[in-house]
C-alpha atoms as a printed R data frame, in Angstrom:
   type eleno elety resid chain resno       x       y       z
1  ATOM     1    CA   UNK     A     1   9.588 -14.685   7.148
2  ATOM     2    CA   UNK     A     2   8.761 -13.081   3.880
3  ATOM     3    CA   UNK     A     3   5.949 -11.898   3.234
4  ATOM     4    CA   UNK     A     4   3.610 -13.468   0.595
5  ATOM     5    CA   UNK     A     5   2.056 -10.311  -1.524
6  ATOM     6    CA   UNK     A     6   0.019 -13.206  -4.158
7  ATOM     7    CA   UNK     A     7  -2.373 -13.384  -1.794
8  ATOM     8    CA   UNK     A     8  -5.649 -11.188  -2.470
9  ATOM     9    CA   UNK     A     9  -6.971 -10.910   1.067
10 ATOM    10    CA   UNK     A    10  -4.672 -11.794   3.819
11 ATOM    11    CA   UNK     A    11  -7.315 -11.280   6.583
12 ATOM    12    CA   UNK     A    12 -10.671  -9.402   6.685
13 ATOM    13    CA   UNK     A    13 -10.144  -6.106   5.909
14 ATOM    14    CA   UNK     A    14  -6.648  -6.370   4.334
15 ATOM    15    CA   UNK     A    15  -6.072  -6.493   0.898
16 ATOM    16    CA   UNK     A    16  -2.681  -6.860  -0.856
17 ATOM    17    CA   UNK     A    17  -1.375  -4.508  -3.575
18 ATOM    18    CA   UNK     A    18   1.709  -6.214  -5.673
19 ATOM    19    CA   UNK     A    19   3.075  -2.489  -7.182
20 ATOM    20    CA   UNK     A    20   5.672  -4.278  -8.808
21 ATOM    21    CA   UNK     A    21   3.607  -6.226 -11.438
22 ATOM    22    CA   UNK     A    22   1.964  -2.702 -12.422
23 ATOM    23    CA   UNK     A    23   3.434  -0.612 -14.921
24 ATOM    24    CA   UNK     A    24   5.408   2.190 -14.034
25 ATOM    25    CA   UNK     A    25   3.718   4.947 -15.909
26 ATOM    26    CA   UNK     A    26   0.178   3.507 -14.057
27 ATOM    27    CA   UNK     A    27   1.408   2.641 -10.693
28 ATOM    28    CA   UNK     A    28   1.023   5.869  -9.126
29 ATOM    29    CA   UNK     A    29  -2.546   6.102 -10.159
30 ATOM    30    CA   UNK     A    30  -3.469   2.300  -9.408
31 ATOM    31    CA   UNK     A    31  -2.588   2.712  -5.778
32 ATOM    32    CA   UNK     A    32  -4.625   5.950  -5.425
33 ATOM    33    CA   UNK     A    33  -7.152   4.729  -6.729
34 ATOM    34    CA   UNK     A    34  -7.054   1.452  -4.750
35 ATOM    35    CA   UNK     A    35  -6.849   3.508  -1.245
36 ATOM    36    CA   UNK     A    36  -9.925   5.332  -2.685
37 ATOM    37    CA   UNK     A    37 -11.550   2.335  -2.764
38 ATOM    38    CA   UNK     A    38 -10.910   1.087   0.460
39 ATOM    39    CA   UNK     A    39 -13.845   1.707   3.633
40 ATOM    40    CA   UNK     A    40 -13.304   2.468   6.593
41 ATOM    41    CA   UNK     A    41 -11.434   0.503   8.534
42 ATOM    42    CA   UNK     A    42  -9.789  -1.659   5.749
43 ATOM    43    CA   UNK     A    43  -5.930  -2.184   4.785
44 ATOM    44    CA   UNK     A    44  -4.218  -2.098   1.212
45 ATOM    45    CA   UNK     A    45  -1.029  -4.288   1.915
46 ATOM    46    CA   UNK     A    46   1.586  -2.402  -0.536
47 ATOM    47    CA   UNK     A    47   4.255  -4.490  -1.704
48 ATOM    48    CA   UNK     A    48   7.237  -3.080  -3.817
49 ATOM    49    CA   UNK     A    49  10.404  -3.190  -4.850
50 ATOM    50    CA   UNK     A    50  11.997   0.225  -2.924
51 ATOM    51    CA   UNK     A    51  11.056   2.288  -0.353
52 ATOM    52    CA   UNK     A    52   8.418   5.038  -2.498
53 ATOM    53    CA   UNK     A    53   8.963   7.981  -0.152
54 ATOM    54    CA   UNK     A    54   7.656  10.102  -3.091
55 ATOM    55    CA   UNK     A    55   4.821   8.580  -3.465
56 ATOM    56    CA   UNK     A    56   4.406   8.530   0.216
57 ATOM    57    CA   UNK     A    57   4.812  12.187   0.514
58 ATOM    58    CA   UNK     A    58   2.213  12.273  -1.883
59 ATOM    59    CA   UNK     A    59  -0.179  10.087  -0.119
60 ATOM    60    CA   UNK     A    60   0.622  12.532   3.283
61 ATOM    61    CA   UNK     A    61  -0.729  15.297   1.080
62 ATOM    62    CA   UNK     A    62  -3.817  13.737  -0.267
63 ATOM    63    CA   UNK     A    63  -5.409  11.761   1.788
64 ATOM    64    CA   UNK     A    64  -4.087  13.452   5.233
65 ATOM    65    CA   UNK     A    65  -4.909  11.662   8.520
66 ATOM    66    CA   UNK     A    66  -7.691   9.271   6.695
67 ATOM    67    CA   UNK     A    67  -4.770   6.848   5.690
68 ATOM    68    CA   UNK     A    68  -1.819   5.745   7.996
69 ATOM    69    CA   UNK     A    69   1.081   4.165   6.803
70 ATOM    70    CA   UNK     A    70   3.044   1.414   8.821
71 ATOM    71    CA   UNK     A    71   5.677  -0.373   7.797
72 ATOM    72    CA   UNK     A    72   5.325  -4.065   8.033
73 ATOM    73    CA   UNK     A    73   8.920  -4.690   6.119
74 ATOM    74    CA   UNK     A    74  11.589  -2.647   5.305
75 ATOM    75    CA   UNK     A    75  14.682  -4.042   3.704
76 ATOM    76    CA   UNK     A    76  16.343  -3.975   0.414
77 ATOM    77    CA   UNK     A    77  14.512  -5.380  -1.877
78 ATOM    78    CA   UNK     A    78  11.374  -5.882  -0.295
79 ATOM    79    CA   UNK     A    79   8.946  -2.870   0.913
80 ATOM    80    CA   UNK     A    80   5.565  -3.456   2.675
81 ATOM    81    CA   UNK     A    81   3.768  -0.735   3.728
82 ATOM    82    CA   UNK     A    82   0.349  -0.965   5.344
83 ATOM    83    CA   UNK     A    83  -1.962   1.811   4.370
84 ATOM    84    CA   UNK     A    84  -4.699   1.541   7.003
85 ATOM    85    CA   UNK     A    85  -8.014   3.928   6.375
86 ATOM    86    CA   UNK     A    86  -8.997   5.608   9.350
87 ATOM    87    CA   UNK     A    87 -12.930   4.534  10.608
């Protein structure tokens, strides 16, 4: 079953980020500053057209152990990563 990234809140304390209607020049700082954002114990469901390990590596570096990233899907095409900040 696909998953459905037009939703804005899937459940409490998830929130879904569509990277793929978002600019490419401003994506990298929209998702930052999204997970900035986010409280404790809240989710920003990433959705995306290919796997961003860059970006990923990137988010490592930053934010360290306050933000875990799960996949949720993980097949051509279609990327959904769970970034989950730590309470």
């Amino acid at each position: 079953m696909a998953h459905d990234c037009s939703i804005p809140v899937i459940q409490d304390g998830i929130y879904s980020f569509d990277a793929r209607g978002i600019a490419r020049r401003f994506r990298h700082a929209a998702i930052f500053g999204a997970l900035n954002a986010l409280q404790p114990g809240e989710t920003m469901r990433f959705c995306n057209d290919h796997d961003p390990l860059p970006l990923l590596s990137q988010i490592g570096q930053f934010f360290g152990e306050r933000v875990r990233i799960e996949y949720v899907r993980r097949e051509p095409g279609e990327i959904v990563i769970d970034f989950c900040v730590a309470s």
